[in-house]
VOGU-3710 file (C-alpha; in Angstrom, 3 decimals, decimal comma):
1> xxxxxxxxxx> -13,521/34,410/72,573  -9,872/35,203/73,342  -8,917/32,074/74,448  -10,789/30,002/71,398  -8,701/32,823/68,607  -5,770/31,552/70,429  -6,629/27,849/70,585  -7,390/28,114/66,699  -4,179/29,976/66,324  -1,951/27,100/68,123
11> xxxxxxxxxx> -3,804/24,825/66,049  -3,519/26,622/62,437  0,313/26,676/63,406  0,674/22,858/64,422  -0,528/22,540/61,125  1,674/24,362/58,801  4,584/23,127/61,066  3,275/19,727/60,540  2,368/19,395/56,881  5,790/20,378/55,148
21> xxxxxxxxxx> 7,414/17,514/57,268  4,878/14,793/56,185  4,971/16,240/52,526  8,449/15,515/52,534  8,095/12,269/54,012  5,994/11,396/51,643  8,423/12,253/48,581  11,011/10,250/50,431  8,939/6,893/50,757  7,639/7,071/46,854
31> xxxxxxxxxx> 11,360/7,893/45,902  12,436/4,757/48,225  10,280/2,281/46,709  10,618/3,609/43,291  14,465/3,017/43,908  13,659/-0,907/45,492  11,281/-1,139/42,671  14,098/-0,823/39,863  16,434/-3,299/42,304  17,781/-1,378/44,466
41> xxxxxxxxxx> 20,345/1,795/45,271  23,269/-0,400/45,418  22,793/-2,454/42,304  21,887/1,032/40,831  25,014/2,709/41,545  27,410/-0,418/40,872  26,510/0,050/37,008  29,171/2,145/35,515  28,237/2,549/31,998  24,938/1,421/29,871
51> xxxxxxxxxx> 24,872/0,819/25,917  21,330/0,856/24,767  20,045/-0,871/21,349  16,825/0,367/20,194  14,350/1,362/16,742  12,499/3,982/17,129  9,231/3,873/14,714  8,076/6,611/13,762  5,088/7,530/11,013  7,872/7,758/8,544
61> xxxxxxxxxx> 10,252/5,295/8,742  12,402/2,945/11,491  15,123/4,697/13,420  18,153/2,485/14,778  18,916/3,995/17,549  21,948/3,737/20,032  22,750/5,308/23,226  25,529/5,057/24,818  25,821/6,559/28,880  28,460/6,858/31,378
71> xxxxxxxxxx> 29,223/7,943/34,937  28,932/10,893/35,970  26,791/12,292/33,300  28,427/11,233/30,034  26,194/10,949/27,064  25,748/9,360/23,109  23,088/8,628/20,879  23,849/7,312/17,438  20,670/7,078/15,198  19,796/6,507/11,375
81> xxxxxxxxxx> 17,673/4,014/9,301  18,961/0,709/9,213  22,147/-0,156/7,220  21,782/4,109/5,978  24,025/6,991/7,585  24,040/7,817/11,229  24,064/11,165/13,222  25,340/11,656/16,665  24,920/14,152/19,658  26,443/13,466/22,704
91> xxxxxxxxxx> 27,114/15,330/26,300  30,303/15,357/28,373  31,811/17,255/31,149  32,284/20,780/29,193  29,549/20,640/25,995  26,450/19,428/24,536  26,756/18,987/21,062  24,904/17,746/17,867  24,874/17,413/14,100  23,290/19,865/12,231
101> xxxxxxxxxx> 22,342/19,364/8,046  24,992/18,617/6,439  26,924/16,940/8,966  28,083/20,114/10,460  28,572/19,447/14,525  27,307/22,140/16,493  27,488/23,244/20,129  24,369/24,309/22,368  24,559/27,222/24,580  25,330/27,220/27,920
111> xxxxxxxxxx> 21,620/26,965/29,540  20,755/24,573/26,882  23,646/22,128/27,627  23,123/22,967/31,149  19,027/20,951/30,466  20,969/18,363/28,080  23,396/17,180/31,128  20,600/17,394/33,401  18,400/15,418/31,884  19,644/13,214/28,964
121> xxxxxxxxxx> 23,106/12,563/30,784  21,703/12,128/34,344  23,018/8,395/34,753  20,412/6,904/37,664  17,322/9,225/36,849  16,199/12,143/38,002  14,495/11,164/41,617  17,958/9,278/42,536  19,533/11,528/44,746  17,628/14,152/43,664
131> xxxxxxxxxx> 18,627/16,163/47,159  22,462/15,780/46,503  22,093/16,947/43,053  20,245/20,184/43,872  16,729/19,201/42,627  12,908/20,287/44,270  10,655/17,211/44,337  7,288/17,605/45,585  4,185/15,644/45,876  0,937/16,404/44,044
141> xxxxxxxxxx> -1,252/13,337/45,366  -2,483/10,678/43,038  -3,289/10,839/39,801  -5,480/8,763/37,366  -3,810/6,925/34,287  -4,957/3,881/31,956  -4,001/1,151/33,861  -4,668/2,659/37,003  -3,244/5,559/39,629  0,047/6,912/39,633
151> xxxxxxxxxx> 1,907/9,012/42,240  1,962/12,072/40,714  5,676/13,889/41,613  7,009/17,326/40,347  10,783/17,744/40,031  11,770/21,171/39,755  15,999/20,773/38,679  18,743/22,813/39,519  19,230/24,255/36,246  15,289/25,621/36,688
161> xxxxxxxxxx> 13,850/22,744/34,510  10,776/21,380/34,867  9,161/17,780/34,876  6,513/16,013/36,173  7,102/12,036/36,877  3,932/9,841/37,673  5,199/6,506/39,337  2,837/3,460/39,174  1,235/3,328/42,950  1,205/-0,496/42,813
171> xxxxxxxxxx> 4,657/-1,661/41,070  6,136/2,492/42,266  8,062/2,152/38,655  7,734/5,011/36,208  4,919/5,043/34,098  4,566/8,697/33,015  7,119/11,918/32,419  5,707/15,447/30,950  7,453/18,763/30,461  8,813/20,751/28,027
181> xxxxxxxxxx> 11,555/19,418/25,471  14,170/21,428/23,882  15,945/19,981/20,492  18,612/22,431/18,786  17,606/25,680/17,702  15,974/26,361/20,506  12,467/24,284/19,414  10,267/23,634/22,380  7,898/21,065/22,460  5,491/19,708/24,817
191> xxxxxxxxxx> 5,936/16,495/25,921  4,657/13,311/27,400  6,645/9,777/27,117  5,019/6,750/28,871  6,735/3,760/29,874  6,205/0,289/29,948  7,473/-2,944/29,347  9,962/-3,280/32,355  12,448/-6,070/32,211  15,485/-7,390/34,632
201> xxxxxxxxxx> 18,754/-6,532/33,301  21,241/-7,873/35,805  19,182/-7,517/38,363  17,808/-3,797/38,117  14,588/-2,911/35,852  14,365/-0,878/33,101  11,741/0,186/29,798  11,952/-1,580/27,424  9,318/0,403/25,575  8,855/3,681/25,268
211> xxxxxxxxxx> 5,768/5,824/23,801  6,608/9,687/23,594  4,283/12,535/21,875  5,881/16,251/21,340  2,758/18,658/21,005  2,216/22,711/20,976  4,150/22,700/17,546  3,155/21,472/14,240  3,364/18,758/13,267  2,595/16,656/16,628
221> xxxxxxxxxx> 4,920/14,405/16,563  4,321/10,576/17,829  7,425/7,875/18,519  7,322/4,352/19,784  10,623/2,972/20,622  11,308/-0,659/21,232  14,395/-1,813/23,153  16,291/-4,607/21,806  19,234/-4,952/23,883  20,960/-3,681/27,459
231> xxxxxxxxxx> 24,202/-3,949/27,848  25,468/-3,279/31,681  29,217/-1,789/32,302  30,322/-1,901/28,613  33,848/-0,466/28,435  33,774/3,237/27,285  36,597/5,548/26,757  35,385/9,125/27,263  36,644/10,259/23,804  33,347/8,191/22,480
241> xxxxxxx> 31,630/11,337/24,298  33,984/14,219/22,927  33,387/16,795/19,819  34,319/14,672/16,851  36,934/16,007/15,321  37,586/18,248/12,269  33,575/18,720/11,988
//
């Protein structure tokens, strides 16, 4: 009896020695191909700066929409119906920022700039070099979507925020994100943007359309947003990013 406890023992021990390892392993290859997927980690890093052209339909009305991003974690979207007025919020290296009614610019707090720059102004994505940037990835096996199953990945950031990425298991590009989104004033929504559509841009994928729901507040809110245009290492001063000015 003694010697099958310990034999059980040894083996009950091999095991949780052995199963972080290969859960981390596992992380690693999905990120890996999701990274060769999108063209790989050297064309990834040799963009410098991204302008993005997109509408945004809504039940409403068309949005224009135009985001502008930068290395390290610069950030700009410009957005308003076509030919009408246009709003901005942006992120650089000290605030978040946004305009409020009336045109009035206003700052977010610290721990919600801290989840802007983490999120909106992360440059390559959140599972590239997700260990050098202070993230938690983990694996949560496979997970059935229309269209077919998806590795099914929760990131955990520095900053304590919370998503959940679901990469494609046969093309390992991004088809799914969920978590919680946080818009000025503190709203919180539920969220879940899909993504599809993936096109070469000199020579490294992206979505060129984008599906995103906001739930747990009414109204639910539904967006479809069509790219139009990718522009790859666009010159960009970092004033485009700063507070504008007497607002």
């Amino acid at each position: 009896m003694r010697i099958l406890i310990a034999t059980l023992l040894a083996v009950a021990s091999c095991s949780a020695i052995c199963v972080s390892p290969a859960s981390a392993q596992t992380v690693d290859e999905i990120v890996s191909k999701y990274i060769d997927a999108r063209g790989g980690y050297d064309r990834l890093k040799a963009i410098q700066s991204i302008k993005i052209t997109r509408t945004v339909a809504t039940p409403f009305s068309d949005i224009k929409v135009t985001v502008y991003k930068k290395r390290p974690q610069f950030f700009r979207a410009d957005q308003g119906p076509a030919g009408g007025a246009t709003t901005a919020r942006g992120v650089n290296d000290q605030d978040a920022w946004d305009t409020a009614a009336g045109g009035k610019i206003v700052t977010r707090d610290p721990k919600n700039a801290a989840e802007t720059r983490e999120i909106d102004a992360d440059f390559d994505g959140l599972l590239v070099d997700w260990k050098q940037k202070g993230h938690t990835v983990t694996y949560e096996g496979k997970s059935p979507l229309p269209g077919g199953e998806a590795h099914k990945l929760k990131v955990v950031t520095k900053g304590g925020t919370e998503r959940t990425i679901f990469i494609d298991a046969q093309t390992f590009l991004e088809r799914r994100h969920t978590g919680v989104l946080t818009l000025p004033g503190n709203r919180r929504f539920d969220v879940t943007i899909d993504y599809s559509n993936w096109k070469n841009v000199n020579g490294v994928k992206f979505p060129f359309d984008i599906n995103e729901e906001r739930t747990s507040r009414e109204p639910v809110q539904s967006f479809v947003t069509y790219t139009e245009k990718i522009e790859i290492n666009v010159p960009m001063d970092d004033a485009l990013f700063a507070i504008p000015k007497g607002l």
